[in-house]
C-alpha positions as CSV (number, residue, x, y, z in Angstrom):
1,X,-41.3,-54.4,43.3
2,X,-42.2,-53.9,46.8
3,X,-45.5,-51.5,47.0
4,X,-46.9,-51.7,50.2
5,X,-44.6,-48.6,51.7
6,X,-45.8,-46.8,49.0
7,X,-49.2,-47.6,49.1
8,X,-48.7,-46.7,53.2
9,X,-47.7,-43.4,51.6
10,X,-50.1,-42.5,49.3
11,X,-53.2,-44.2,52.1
12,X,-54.4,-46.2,49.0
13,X,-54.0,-50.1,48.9
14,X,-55.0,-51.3,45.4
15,X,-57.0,-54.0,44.5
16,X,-55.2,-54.5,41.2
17,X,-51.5,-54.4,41.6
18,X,-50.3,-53.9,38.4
19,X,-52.1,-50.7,38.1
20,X,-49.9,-49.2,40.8
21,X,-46.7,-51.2,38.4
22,X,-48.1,-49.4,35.1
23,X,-48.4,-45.9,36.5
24,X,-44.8,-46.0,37.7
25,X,-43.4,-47.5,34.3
26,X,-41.5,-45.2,32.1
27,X,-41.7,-45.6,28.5
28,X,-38.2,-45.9,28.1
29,X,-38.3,-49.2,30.7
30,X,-40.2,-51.4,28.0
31,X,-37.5,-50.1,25.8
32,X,-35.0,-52.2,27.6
33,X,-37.4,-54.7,28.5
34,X,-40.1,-55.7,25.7
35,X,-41.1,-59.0,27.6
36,X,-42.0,-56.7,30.4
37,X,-46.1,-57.9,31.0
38,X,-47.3,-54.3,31.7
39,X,-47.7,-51.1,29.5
40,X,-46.1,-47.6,30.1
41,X,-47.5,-45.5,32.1
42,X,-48.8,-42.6,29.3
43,X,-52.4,-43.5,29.0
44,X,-53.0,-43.7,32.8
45,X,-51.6,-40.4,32.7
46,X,-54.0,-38.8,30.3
47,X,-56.7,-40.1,32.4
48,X,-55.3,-38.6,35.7
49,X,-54.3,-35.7,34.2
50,X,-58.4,-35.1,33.8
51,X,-59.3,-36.6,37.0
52,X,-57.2,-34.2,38.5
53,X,-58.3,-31.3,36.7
54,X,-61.4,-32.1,37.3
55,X,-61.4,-32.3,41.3
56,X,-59.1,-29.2,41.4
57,X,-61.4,-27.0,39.3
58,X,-65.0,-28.8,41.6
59,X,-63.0,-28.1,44.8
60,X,-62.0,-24.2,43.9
61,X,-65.5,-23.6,42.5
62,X,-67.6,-24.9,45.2
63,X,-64.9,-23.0,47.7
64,X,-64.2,-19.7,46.4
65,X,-66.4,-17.2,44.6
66,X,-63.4,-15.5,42.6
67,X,-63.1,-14.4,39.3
68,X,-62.8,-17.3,36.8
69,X,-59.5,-15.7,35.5
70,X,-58.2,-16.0,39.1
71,X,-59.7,-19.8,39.6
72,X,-57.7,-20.7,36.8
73,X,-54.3,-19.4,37.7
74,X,-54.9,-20.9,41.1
75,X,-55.5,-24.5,39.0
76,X,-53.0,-24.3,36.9
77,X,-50.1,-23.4,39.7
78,X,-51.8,-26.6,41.3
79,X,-51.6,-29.0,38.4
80,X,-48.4,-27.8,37.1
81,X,-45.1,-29.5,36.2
82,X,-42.9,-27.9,39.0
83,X,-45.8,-28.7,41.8
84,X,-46.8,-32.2,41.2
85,X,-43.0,-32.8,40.6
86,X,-42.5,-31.9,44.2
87,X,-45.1,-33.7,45.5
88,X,-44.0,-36.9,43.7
89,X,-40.7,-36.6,45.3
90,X,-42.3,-36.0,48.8
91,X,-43.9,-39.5,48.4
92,X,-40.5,-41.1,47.6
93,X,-41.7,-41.6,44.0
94,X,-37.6,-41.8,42.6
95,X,-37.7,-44.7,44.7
96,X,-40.2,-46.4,42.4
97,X,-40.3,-45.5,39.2
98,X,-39.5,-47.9,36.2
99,X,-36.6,-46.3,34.2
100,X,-34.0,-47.1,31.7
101,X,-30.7,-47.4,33.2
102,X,-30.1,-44.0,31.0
103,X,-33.3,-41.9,32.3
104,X,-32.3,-43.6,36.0
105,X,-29.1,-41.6,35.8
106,X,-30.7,-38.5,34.3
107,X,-31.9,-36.7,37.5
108,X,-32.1,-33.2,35.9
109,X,-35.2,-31.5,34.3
110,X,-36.7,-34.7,32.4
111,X,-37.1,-36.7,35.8
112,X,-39.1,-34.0,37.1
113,X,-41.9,-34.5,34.4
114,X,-41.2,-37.8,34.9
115,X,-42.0,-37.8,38.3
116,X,-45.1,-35.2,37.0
117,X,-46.0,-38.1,34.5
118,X,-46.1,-40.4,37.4
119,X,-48.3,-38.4,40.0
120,X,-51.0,-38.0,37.3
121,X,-50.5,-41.7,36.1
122,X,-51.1,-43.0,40.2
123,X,-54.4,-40.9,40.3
124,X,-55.7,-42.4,36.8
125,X,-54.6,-45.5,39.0
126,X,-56.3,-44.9,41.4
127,X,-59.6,-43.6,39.8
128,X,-60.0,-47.2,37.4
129,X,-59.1,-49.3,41.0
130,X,-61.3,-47.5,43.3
131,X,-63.5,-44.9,41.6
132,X,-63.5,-41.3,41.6
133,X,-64.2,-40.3,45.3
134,X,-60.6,-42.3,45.7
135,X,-58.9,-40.2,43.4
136,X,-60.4,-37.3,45.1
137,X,-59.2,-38.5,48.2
138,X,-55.8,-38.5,46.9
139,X,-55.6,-35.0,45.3
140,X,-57.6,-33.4,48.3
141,X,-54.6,-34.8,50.6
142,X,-51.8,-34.3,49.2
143,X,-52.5,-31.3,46.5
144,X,-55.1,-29.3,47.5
145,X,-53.5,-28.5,50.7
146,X,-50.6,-26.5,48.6
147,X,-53.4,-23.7,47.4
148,X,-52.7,-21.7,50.4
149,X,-49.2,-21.0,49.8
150,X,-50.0,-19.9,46.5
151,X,-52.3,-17.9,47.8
152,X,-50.4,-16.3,50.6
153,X,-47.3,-16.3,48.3
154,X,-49.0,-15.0,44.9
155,X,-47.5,-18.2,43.4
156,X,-50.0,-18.0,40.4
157,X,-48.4,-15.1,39.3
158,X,-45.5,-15.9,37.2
159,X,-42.4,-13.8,38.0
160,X,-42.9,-11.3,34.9
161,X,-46.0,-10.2,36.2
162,X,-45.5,-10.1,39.6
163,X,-42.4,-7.9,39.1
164,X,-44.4,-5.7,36.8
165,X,-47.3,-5.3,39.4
166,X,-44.2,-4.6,42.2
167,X,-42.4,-2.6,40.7
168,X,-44.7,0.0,39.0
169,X,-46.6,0.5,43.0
170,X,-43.1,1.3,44.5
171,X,-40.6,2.9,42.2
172,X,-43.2,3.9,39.6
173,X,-41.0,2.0,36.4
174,X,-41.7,-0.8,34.2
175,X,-39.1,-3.6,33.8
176,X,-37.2,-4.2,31.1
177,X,-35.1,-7.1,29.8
178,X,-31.9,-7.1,28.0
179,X,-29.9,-10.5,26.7
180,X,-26.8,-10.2,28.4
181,X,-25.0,-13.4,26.6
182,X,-25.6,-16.6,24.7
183,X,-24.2,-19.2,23.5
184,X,-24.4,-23.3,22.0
185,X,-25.4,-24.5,18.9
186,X,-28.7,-23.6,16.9
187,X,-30.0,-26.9,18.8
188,X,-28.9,-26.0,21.9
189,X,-29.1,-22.3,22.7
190,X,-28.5,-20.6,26.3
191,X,-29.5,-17.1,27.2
192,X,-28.7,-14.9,30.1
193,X,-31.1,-11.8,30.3
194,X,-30.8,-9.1,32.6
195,X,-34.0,-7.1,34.3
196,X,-33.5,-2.9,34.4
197,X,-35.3,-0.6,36.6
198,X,-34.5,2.3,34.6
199,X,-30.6,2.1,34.6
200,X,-30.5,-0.3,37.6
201,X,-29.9,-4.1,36.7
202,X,-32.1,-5.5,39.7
203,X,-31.6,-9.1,38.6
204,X,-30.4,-11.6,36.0
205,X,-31.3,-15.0,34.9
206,X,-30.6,-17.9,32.5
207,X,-32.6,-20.2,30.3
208,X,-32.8,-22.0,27.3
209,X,-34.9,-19.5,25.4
210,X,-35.2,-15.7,26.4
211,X,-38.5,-16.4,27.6
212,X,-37.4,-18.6,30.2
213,X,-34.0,-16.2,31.0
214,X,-36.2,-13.5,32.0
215,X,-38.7,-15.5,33.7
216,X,-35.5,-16.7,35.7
217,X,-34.4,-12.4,35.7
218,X,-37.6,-12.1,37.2
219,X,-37.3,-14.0,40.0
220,X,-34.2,-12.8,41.0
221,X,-34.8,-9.3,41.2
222,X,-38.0,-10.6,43.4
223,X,-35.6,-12.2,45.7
224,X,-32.9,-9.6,45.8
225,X,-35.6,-6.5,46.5
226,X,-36.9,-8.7,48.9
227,X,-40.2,-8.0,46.8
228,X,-41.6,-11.6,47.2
């Protein structure tokens, strides 16, 4: 595996290689190869998955003298799936990552925590090869810069709430949420769920659970009232 355009990438050039190798090795890889020398990537990612809780959460409190109900939204629309997901492709992760040939052609929702599992595993990489002002480093580049967005956008509001919020200031009515349709097996349910302002459908969405569907409904209406 060639590293050193991704080490270029990410500004880190590790000491110990196969650190970089295990953070980027899927489970299912060792599935198809058991003589593979290295282990999966799982435990790194526990261990970045603190490192980077831990940086985000010194950063916002030495930064910002909010509420610590707002600090933690802020962190956890840092740190979660969808963000670090995006991140991971910006660095060219796909390129890298150690998959079965299965999860390889899988590009749908489980290679984005994939891709999540990988970011965290690099930093718990990156924090046993170079210590933690490293791994600081890393998330203060290429993570941290992404808080004023959510700011600015209200990102750490999830699409529910912010609907809520909106709609109650300007048209004075609460939201409601209707399942439109479903359908598949017990295992395998889908859900579309419209959003009402009073007797207007302002937006629909699906999901696989109605949680999700109107999280999705949500959105929508956001985008359509040009409410975002």
């Amino acid at each position: 595996m060639e590293l050193e355009k991704l080490e270029s990438s990410i500004g880190i050039n590790f000491k110990n290689k196969d650190l970089l190798v295990q953070a980027l090795t899927h489970r299912s890889y060792l599935n198809e190869n058991p003589d593979f020398k290295l282990d999966h990537n799982e435990r790194l990612e526990f261990l970045g998955d603190a490192v980077l809780e831990l940086v985000v959460t010194e950063y916002l409190y030495k930064n910002y003298n909010n509420p610590e109900g707002e600090l933690t939204a802020w962190r956890a629309s840092l740190v979660n799936s969808k963000m670090l997901a995006s991140i991971g492709k910006e660095l060219g992760l796909n390129d890298y990552l150690l998959l079965s040939k299965g999860e390889a052609k899988d590009t749908g929702r489980a290679r984005q925590y994939i891709i999540t599992n990988a970011v965290e595993a690099i930093i718990g990489a990156i924090y046993l090869d170079q210590g933690y002002q490293k791994a600081s480093s890393f998330v203060h580049k290429f993570i941290l810069p992404k808080l004023g967005d959510i700011i600015k956008k209200q990102l750490h509001k999830d699409a529910k709430s912010l609907l809520q919020e909106i709609a109650q200031e300007k048209v004075s009515i609460t939201p409601t949420y209707k399942v439109l349709s479903e359908w598949g097996p017990d295992h395998d349910r889908h859900f579309k769920v419209g959003v009402f302002l009073g007797e207007e459908k302002a937006g629909e969405g699906e999901g696989s659970s109605k949680q999700e569907a109107q999280q999705e409904a949500a959105k929508n209406a956001l985008k359509i009232k040009n409410w975002n």
